[in-house]
mmCIF entry with sequence, helices, sheets and N, C-alpha, C, O atoms, coordinates in Angstrom:
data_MODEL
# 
_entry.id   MODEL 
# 
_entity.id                         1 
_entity.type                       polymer 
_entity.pdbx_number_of_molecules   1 
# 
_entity_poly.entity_id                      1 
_entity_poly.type                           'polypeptide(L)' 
_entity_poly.nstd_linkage                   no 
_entity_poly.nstd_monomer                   no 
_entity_poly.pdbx_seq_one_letter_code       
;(UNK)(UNK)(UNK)(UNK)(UNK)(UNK)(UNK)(UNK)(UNK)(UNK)(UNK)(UNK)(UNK)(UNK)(UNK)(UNK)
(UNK)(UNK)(UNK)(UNK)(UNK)(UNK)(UNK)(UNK)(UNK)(UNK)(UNK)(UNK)(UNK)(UNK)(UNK)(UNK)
(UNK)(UNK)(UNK)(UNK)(UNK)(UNK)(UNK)(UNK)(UNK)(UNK)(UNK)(UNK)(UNK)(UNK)(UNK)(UNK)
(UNK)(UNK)(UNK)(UNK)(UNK)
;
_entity_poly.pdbx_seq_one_letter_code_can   XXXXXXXXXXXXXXXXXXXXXXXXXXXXXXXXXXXXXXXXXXXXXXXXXXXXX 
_entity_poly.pdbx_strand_id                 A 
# 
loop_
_entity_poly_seq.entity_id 
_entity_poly_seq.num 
_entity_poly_seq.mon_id 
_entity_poly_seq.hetero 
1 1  UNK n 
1 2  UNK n 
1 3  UNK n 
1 4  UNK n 
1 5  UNK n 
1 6  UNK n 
1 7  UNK n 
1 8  UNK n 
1 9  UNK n 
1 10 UNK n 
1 11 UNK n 
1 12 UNK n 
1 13 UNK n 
1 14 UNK n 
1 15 UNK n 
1 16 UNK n 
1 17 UNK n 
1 18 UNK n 
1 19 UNK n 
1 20 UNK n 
1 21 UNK n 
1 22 UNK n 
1 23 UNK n 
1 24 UNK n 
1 25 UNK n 
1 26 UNK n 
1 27 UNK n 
1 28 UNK n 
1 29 UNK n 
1 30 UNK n 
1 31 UNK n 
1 32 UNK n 
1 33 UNK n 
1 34 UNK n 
1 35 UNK n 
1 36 UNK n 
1 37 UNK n 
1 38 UNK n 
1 39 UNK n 
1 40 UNK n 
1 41 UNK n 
1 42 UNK n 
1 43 UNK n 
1 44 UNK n 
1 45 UNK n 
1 46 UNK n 
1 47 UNK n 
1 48 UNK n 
1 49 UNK n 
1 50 UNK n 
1 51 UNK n 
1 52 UNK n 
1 53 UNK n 
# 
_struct_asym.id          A 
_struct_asym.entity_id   1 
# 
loop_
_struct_conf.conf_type_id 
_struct_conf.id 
_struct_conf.pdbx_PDB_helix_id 
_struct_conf.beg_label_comp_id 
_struct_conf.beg_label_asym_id 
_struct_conf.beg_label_seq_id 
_struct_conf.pdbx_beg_PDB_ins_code 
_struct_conf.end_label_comp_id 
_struct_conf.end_label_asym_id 
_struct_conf.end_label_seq_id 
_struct_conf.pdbx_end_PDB_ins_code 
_struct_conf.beg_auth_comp_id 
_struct_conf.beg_auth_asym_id 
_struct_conf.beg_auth_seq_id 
_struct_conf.end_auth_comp_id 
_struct_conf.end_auth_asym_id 
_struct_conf.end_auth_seq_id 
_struct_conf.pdbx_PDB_helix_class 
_struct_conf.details 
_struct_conf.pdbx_PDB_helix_length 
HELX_P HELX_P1 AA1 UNK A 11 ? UNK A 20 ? UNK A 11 UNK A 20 1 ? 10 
HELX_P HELX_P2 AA2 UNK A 21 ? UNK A 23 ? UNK A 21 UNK A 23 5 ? 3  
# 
_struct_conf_type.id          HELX_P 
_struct_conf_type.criteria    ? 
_struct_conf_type.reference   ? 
# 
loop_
_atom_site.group_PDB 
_atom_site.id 
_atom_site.type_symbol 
_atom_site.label_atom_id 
_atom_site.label_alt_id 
_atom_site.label_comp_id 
_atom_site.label_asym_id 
_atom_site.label_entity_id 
_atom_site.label_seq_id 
_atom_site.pdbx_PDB_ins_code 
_atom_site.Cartn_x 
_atom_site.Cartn_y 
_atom_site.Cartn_z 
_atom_site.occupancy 
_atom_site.B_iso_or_equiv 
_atom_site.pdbx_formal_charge 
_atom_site.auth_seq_id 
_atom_site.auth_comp_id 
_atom_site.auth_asym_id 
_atom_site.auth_atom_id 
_atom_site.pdbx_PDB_model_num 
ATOM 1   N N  . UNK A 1 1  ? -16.000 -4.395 -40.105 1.00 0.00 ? 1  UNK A N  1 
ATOM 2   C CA . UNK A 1 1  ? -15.058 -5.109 -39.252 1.00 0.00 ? 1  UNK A CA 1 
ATOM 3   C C  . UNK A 1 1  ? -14.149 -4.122 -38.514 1.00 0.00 ? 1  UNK A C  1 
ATOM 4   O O  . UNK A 1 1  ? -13.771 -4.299 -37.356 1.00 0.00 ? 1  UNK A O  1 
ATOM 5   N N  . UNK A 1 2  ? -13.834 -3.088 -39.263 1.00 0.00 ? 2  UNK A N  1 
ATOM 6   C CA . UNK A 1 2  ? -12.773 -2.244 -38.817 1.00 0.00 ? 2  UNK A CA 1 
ATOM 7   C C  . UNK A 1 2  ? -13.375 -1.529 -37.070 1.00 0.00 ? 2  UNK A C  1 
ATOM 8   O O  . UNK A 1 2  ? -12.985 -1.441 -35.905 1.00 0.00 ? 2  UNK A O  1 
ATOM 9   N N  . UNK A 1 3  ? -14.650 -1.133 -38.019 1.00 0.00 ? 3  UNK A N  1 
ATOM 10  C CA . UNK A 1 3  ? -15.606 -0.442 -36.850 1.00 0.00 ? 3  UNK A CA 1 
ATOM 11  C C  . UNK A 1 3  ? -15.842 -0.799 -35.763 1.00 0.00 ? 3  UNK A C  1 
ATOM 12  O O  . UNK A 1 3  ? -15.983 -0.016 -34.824 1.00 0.00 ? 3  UNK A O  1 
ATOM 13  N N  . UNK A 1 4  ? -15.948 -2.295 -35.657 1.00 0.00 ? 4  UNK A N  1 
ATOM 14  C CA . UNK A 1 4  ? -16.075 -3.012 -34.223 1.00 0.00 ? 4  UNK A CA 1 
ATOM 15  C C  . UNK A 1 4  ? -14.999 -3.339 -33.884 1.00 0.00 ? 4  UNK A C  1 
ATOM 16  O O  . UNK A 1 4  ? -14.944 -3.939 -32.810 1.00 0.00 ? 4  UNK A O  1 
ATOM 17  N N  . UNK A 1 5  ? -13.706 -3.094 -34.634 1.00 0.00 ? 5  UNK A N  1 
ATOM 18  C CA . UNK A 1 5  ? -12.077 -3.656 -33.689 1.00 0.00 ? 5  UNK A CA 1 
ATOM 19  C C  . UNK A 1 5  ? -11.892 -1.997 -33.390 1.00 0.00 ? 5  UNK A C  1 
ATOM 20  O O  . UNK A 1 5  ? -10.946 -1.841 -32.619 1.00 0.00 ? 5  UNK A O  1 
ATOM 21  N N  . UNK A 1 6  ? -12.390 -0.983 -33.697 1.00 0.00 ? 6  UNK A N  1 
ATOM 22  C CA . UNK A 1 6  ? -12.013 0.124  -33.267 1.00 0.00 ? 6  UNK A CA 1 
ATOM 23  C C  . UNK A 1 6  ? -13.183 0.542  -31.733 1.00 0.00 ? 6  UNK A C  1 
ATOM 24  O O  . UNK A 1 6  ? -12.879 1.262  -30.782 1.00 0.00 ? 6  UNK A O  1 
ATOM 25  N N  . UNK A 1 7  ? -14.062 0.058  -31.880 1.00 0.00 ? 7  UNK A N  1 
ATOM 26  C CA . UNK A 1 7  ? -14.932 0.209  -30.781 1.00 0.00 ? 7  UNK A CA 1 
ATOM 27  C C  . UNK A 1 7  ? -14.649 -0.635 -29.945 1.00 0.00 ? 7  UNK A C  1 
ATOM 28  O O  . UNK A 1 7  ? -14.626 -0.181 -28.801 1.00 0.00 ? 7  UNK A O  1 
ATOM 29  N N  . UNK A 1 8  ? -14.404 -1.767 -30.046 1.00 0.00 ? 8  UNK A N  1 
ATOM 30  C CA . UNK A 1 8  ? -14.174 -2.560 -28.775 1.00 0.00 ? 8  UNK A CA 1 
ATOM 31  C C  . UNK A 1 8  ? -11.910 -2.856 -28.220 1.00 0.00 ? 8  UNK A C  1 
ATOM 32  O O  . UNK A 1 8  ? -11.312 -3.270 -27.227 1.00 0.00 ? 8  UNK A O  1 
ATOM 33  N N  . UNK A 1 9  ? -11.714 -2.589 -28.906 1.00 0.00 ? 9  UNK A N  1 
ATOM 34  C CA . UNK A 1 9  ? -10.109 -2.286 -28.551 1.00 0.00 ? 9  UNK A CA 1 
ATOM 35  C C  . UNK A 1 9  ? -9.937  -2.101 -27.203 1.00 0.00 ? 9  UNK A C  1 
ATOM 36  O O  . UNK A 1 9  ? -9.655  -2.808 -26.236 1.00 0.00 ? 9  UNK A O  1 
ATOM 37  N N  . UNK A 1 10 ? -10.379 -0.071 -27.578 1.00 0.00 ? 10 UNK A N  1 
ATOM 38  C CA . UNK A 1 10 ? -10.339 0.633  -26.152 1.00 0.00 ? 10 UNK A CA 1 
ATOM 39  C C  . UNK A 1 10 ? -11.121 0.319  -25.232 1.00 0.00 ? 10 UNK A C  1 
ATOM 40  O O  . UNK A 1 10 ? -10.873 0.775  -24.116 1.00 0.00 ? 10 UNK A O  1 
ATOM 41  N N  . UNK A 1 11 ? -12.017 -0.343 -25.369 1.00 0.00 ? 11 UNK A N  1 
ATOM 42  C CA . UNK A 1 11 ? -12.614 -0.614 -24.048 1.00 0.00 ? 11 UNK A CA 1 
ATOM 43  C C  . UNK A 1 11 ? -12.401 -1.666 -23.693 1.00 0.00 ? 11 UNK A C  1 
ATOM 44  O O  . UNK A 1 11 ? -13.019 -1.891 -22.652 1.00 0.00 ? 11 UNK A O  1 
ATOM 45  N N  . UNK A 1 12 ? -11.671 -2.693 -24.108 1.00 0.00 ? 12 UNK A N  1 
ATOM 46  C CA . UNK A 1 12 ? -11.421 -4.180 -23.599 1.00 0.00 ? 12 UNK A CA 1 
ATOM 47  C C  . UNK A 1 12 ? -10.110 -4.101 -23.128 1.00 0.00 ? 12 UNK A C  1 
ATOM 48  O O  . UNK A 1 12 ? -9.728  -5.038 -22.428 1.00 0.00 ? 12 UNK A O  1 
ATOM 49  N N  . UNK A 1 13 ? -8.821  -2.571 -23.515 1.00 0.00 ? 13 UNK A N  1 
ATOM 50  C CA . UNK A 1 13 ? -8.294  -1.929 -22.365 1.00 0.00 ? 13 UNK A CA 1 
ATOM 51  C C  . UNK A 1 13 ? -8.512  -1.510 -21.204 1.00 0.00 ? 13 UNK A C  1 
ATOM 52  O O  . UNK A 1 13 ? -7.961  -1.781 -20.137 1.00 0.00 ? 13 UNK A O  1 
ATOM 53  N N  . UNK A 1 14 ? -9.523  -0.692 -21.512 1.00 0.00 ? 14 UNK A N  1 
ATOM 54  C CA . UNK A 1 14 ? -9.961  -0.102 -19.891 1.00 0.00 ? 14 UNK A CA 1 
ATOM 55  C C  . UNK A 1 14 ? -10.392 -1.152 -19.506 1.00 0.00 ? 14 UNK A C  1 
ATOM 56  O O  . UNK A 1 14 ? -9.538  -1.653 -18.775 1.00 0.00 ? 14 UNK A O  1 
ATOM 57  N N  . UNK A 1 15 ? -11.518 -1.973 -19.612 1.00 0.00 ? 15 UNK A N  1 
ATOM 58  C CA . UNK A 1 15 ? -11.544 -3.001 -18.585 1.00 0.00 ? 15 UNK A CA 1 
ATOM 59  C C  . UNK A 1 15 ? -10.342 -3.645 -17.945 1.00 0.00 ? 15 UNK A C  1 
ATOM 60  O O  . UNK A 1 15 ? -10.267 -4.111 -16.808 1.00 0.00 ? 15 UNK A O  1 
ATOM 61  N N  . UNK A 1 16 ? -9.467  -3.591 -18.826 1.00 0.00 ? 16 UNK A N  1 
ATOM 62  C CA . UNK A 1 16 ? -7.896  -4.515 -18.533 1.00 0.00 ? 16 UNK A CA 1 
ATOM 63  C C  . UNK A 1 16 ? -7.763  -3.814 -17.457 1.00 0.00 ? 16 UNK A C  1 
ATOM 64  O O  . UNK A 1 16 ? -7.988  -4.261 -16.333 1.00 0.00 ? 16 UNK A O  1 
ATOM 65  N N  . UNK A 1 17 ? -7.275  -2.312 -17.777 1.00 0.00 ? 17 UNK A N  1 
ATOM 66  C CA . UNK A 1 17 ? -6.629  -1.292 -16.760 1.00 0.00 ? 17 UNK A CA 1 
ATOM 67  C C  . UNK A 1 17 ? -7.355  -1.379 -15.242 1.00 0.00 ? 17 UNK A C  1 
ATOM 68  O O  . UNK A 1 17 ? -6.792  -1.425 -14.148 1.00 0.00 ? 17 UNK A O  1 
ATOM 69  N N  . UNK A 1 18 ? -8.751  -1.386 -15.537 1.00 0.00 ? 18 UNK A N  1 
ATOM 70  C CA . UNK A 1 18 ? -9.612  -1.548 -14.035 1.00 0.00 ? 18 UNK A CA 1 
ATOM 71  C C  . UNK A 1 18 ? -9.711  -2.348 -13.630 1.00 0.00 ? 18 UNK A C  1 
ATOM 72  O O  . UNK A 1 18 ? -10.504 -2.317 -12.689 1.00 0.00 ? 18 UNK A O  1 
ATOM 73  N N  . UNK A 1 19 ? -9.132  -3.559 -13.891 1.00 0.00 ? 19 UNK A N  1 
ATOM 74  C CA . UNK A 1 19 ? -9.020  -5.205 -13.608 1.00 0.00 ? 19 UNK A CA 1 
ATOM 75  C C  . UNK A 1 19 ? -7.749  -4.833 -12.636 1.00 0.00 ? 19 UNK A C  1 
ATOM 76  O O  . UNK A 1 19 ? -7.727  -4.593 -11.429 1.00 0.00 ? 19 UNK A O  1 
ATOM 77  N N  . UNK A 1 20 ? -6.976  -4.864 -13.356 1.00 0.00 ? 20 UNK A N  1 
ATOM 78  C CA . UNK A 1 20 ? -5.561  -4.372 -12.913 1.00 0.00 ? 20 UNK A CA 1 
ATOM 79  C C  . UNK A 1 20 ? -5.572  -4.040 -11.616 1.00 0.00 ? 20 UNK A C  1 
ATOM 80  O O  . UNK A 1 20 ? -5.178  -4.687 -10.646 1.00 0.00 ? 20 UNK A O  1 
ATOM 81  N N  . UNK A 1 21 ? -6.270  -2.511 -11.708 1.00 0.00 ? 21 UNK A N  1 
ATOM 82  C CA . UNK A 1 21 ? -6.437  -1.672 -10.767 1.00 0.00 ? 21 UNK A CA 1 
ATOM 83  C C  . UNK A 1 21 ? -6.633  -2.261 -9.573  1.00 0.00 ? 21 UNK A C  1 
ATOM 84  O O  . UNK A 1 21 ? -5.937  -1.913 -8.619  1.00 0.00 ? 21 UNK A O  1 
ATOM 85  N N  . UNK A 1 22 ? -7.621  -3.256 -9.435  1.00 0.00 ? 22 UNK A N  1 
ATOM 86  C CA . UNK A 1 22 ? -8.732  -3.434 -8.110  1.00 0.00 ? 22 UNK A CA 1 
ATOM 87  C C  . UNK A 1 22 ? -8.135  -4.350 -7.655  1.00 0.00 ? 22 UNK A C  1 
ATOM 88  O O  . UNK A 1 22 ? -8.679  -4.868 -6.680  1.00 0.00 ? 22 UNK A O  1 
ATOM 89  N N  . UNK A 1 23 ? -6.862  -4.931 -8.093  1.00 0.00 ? 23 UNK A N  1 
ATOM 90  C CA . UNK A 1 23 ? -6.596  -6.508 -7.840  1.00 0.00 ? 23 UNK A CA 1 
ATOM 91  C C  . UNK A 1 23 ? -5.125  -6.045 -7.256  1.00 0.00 ? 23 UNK A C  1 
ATOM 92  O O  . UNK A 1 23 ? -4.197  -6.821 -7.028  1.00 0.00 ? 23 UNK A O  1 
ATOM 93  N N  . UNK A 1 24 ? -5.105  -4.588 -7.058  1.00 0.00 ? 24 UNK A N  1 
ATOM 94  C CA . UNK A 1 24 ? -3.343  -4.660 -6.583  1.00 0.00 ? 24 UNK A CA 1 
ATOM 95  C C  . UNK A 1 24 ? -4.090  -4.951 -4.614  1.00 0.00 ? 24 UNK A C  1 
ATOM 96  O O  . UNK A 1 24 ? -5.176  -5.052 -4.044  1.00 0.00 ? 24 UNK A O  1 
ATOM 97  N N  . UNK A 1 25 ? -2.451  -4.969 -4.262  1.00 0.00 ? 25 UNK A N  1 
ATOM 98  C CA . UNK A 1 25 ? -2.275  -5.166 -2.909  1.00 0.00 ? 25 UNK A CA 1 
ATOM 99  C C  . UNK A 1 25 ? -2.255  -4.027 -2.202  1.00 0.00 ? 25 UNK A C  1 
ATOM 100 O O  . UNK A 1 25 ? -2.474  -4.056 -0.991  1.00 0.00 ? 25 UNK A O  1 
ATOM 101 N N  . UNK A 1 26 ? -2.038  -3.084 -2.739  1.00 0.00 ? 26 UNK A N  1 
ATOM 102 C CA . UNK A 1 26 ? -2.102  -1.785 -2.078  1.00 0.00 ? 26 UNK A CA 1 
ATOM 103 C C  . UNK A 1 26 ? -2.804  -0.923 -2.279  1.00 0.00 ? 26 UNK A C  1 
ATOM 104 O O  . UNK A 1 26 ? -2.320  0.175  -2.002  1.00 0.00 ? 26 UNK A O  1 
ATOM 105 N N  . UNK A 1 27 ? -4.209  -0.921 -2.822  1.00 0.00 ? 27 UNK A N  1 
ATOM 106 C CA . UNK A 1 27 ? -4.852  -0.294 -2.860  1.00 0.00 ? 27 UNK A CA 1 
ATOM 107 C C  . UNK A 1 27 ? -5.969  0.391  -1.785  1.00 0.00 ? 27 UNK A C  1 
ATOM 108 O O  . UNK A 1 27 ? -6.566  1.458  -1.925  1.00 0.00 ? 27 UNK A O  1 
ATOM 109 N N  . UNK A 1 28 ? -6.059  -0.608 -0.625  1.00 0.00 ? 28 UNK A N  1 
ATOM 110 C CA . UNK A 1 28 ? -6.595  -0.242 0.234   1.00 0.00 ? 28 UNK A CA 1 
ATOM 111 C C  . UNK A 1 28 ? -5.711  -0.362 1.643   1.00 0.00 ? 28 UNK A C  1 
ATOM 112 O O  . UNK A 1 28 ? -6.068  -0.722 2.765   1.00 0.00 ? 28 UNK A O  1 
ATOM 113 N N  . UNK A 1 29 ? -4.054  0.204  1.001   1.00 0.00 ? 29 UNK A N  1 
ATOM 114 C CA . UNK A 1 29 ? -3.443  0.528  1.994   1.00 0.00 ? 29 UNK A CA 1 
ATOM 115 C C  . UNK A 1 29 ? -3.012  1.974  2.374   1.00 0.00 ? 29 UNK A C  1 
ATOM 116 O O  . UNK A 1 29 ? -1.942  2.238  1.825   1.00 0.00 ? 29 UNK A O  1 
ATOM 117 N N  . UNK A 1 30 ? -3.377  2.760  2.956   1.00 0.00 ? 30 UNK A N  1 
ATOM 118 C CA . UNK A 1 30 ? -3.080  4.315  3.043   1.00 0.00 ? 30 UNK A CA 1 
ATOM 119 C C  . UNK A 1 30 ? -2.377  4.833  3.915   1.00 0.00 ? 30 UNK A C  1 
ATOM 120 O O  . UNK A 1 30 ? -3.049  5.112  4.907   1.00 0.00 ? 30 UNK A O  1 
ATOM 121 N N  . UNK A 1 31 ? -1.294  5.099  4.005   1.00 0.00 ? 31 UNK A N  1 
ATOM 122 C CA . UNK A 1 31 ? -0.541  4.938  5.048   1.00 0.00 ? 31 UNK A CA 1 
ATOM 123 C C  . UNK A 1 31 ? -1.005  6.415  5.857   1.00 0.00 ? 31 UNK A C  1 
ATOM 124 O O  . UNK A 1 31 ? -0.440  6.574  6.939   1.00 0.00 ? 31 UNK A O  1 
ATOM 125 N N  . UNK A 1 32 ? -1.760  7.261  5.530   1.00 0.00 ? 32 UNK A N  1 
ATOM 126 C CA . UNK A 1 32 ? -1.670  8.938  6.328   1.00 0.00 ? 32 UNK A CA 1 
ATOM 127 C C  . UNK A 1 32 ? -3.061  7.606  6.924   1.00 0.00 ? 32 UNK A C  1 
ATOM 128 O O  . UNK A 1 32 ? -2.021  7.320  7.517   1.00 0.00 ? 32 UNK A O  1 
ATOM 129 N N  . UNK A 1 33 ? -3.804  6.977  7.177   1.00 0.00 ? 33 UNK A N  1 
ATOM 130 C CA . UNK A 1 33 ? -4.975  6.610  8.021   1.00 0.00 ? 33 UNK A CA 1 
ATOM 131 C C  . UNK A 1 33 ? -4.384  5.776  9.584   1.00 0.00 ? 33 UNK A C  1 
ATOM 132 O O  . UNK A 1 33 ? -3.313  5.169  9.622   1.00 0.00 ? 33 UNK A O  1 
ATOM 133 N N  . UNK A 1 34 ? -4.968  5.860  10.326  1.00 0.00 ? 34 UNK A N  1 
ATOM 134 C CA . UNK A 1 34 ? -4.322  4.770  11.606  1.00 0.00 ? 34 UNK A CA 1 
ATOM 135 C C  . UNK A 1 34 ? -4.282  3.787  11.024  1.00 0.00 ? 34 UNK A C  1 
ATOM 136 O O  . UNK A 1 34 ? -4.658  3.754  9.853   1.00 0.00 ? 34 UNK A O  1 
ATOM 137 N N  . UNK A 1 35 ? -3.812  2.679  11.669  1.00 0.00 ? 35 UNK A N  1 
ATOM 138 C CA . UNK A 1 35 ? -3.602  1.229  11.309  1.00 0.00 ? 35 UNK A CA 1 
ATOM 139 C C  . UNK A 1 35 ? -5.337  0.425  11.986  1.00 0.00 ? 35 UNK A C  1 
ATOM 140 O O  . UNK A 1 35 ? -6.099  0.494  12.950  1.00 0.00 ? 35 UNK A O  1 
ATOM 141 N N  . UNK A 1 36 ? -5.208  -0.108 11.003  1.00 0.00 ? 36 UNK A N  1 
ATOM 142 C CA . UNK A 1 36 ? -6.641  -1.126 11.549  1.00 0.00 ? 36 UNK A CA 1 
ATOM 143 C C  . UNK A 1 36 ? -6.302  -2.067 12.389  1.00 0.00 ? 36 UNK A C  1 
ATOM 144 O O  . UNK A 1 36 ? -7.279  -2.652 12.855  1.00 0.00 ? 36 UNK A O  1 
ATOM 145 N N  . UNK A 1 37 ? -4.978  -2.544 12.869  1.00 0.00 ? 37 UNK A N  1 
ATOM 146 C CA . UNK A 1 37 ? -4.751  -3.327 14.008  1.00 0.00 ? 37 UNK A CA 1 
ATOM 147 C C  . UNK A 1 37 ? -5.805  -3.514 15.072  1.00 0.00 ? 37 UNK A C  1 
ATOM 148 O O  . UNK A 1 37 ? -6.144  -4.554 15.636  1.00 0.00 ? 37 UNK A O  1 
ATOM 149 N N  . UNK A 1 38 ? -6.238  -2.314 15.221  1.00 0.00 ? 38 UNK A N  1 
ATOM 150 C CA . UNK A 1 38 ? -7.307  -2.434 16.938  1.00 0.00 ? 38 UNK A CA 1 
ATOM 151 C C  . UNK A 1 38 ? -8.692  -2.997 16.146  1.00 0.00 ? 38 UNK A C  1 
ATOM 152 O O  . UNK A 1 38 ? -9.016  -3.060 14.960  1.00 0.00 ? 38 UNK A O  1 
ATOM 153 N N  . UNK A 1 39 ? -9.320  -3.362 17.388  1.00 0.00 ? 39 UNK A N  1 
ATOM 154 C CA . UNK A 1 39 ? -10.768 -4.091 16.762  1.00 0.00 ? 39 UNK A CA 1 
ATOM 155 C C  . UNK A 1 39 ? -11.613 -2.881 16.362  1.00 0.00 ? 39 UNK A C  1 
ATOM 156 O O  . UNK A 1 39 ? -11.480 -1.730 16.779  1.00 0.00 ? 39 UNK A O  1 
ATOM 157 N N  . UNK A 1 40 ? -12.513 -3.348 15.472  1.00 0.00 ? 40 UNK A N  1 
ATOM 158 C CA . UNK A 1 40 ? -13.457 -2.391 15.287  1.00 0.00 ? 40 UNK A CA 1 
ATOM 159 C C  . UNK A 1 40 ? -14.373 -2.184 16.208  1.00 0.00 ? 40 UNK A C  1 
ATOM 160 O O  . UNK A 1 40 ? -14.747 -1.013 16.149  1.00 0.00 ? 40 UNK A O  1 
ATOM 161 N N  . UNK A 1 41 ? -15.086 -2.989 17.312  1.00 0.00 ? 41 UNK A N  1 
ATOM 162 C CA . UNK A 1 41 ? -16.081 -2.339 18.480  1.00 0.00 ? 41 UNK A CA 1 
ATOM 163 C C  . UNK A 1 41 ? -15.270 -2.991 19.214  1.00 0.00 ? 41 UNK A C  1 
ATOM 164 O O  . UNK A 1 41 ? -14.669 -4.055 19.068  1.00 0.00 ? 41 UNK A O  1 
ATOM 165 N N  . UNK A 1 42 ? -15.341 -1.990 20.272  1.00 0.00 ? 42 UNK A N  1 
ATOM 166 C CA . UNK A 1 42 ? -14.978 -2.561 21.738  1.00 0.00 ? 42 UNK A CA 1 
ATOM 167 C C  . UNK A 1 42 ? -15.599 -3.566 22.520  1.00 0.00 ? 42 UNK A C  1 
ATOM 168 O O  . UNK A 1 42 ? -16.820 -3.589 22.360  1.00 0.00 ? 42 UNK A O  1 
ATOM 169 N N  . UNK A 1 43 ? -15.108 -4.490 23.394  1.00 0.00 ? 43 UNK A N  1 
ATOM 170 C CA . UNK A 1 43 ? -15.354 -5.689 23.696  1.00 0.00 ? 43 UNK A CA 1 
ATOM 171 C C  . UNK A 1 43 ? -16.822 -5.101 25.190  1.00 0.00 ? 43 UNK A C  1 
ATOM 172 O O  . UNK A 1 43 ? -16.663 -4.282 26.096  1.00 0.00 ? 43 UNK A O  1 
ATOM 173 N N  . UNK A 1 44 ? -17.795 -5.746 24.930  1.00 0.00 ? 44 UNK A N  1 
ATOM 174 C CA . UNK A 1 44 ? -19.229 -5.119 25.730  1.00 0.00 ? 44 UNK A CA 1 
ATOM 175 C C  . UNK A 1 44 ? -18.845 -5.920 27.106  1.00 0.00 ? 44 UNK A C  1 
ATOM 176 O O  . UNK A 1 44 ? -19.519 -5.605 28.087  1.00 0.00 ? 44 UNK A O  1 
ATOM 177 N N  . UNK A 1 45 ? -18.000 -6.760 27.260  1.00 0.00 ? 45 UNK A N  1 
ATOM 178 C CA . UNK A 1 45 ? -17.191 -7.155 29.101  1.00 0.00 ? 45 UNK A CA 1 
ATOM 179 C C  . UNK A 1 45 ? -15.819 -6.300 28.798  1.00 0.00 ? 45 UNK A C  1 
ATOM 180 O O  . UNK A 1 45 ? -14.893 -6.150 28.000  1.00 0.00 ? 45 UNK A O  1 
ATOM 181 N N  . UNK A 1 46 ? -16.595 -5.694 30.480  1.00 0.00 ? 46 UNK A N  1 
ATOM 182 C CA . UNK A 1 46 ? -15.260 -5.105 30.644  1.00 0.00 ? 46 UNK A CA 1 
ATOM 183 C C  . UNK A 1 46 ? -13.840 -6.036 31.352  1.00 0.00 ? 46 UNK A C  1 
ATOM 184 O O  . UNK A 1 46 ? -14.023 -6.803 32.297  1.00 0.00 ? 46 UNK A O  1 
ATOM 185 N N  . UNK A 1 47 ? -13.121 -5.924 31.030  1.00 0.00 ? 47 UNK A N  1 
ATOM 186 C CA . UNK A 1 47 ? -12.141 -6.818 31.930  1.00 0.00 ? 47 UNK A CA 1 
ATOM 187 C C  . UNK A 1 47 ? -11.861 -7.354 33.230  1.00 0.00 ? 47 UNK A C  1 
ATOM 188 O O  . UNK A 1 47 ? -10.630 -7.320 33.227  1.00 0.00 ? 47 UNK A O  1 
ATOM 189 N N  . UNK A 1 48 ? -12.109 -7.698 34.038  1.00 0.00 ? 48 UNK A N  1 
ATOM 190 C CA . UNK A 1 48 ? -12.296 -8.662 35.114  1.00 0.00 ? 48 UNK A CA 1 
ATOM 191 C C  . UNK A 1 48 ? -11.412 -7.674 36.117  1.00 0.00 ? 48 UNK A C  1 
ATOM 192 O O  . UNK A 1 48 ? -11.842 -7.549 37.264  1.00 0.00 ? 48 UNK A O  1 
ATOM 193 N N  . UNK A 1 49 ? -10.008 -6.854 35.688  1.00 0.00 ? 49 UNK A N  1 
ATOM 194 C CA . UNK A 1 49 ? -9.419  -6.082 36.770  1.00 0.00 ? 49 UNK A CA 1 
ATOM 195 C C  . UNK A 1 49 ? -9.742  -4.596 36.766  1.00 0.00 ? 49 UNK A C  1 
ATOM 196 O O  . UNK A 1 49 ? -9.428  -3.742 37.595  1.00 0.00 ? 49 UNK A O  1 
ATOM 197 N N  . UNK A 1 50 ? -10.541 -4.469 35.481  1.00 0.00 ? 50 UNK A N  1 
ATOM 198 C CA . UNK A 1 50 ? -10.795 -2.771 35.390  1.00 0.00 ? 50 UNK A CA 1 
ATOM 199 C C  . UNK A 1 50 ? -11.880 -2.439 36.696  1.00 0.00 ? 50 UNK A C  1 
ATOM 200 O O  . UNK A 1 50 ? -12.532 -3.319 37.256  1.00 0.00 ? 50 UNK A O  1 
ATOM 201 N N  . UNK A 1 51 ? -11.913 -1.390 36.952  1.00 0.00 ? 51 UNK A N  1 
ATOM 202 C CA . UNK A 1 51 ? -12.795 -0.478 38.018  1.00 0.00 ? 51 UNK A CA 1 
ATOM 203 C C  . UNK A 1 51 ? -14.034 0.597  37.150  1.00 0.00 ? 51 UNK A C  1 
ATOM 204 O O  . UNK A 1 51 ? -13.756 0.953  36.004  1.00 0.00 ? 51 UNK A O  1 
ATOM 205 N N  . UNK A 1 52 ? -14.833 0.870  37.533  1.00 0.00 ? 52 UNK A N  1 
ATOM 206 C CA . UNK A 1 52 ? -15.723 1.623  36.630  1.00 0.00 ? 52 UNK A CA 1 
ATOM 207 C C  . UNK A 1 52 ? -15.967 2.576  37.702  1.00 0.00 ? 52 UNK A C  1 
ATOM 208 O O  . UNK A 1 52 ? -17.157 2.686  37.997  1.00 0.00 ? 52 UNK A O  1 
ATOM 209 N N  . UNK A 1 53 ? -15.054 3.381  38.440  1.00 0.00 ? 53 UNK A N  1 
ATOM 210 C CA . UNK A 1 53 ? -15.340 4.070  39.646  1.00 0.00 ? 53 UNK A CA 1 
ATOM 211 C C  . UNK A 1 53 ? -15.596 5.209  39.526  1.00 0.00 ? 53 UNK A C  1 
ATOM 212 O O  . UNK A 1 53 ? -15.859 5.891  40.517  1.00 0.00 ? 53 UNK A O  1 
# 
């Protein structure tokens, strides 16, 4: 009994801890990267007043 509350303890921590981990709000916020505000591909029409001259 001892053997399996000592084997599974720590690891039903770490799972805790990596649960934890993946579920914050800031984890996939990095502030040294640009901001993702802009779209990811550029729009394939060009705008109706641009010039391509």
């Amino acid at each position: 009994m001892i053997d399996k509350f000592t084997l599974f303890l720590p690891h039903i921590l770490m799972a805790i801890a990596v649960w934890r981990l993946l579920h914050r709000d800031d984890l996939d916020d990095d502030p040294s990267l640009p901001s993702r505000k802009a779209p990811f591909r550029k729009s394939r029409n060009p705008a109706p007043d641009s010039s391509d001259a």
